[in-house]
C-alpha positions in Angstrom: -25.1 98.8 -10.0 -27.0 96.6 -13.0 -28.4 93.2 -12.4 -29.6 91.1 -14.7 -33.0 89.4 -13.6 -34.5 87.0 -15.2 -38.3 84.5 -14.2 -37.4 82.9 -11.1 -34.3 85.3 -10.6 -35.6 88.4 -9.9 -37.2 89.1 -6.2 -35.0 87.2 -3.9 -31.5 88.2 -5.3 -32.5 91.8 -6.2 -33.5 92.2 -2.4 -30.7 90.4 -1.1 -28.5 92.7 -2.7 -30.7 95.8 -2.1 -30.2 94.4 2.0 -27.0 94.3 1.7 -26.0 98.0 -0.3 -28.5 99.7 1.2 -31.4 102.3 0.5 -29.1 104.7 -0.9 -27.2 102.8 -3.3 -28.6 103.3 -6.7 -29.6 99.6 -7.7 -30.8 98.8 -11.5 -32.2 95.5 -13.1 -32.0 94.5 -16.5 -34.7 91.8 -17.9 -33.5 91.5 -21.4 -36.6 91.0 -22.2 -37.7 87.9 -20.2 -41.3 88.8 -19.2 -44.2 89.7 -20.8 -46.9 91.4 -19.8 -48.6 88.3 -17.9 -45.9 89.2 -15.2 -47.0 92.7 -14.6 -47.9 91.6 -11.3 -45.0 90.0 -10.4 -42.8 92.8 -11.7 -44.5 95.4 -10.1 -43.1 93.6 -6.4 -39.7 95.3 -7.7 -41.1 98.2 -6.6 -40.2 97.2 -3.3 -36.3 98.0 -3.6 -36.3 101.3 -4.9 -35.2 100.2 -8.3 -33.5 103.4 -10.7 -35.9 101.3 -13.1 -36.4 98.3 -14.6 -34.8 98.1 -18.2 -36.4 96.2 -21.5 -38.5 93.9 -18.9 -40.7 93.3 -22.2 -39.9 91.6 -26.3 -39.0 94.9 -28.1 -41.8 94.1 -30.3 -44.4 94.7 -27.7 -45.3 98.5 -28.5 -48.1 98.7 -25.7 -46.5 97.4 -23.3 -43.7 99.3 -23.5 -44.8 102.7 -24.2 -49.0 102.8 -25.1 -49.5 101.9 -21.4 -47.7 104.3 -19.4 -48.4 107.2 -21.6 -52.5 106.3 -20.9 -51.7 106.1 -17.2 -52.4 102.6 -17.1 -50.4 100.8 -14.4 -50.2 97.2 -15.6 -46.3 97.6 -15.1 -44.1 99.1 -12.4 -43.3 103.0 -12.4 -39.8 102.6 -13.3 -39.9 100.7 -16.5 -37.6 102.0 -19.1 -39.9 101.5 -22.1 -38.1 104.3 -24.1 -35.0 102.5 -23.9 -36.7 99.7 -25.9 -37.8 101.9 -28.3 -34.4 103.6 -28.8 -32.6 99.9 -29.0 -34.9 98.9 -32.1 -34.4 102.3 -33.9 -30.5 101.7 -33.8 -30.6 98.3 -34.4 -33.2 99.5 -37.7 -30.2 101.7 -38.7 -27.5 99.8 -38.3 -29.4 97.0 -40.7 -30.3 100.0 -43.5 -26.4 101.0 -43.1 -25.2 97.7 -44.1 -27.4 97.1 -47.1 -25.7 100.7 -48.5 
């Protein structure tokens, strides 16, 4: 299951739901990429629920955050933040814009 999470949306419905499926229910967030990397702290309290991960919690144009950081072991962010999923999103969206200008 996906939620969508947003600032001031995030903790308290993500562990309501987490209470009431259970630890073994594989639970996902999606941020669409409400939070920047001020709210490290506050996104690494996901943790807590045993998020699958957290997906594009950061702008797509914020590199470091998204992929510098974890490669350098640097744990500004949660574990289970899909930063290559970011990545991915702007090299499609990249094509699909050189497609439609051939």
């Amino acid at each position: 299951m996906k939620l969508k999470i947003e600032p001031g949306w995030d903790l308290e419905p993500v562990g309501a739901v987490r209470d009431m499926l259970g630890g073994e229910f594989m639970l996902q967030v999606d941020a669409n990429t409400a939070y920047d990397r001020r709210d490290a702290e506050h996104l690494r309290r996901l943790d807590e629920f045993g998020l699958l991960l957290i997906e594009q919690p950061l702008d797509e144009e914020d590199i470091l955050g998204r992929g510098a950081g974890q490669a350098a072991g640097d744990a500004d962010l949660p574990g289970r933040v899909d930063r290559l999923g970011a990545l991915c999103d702007r090299r499609h969206r990249a094509r699909g814009l050189l497609d439609r200008e051939h």
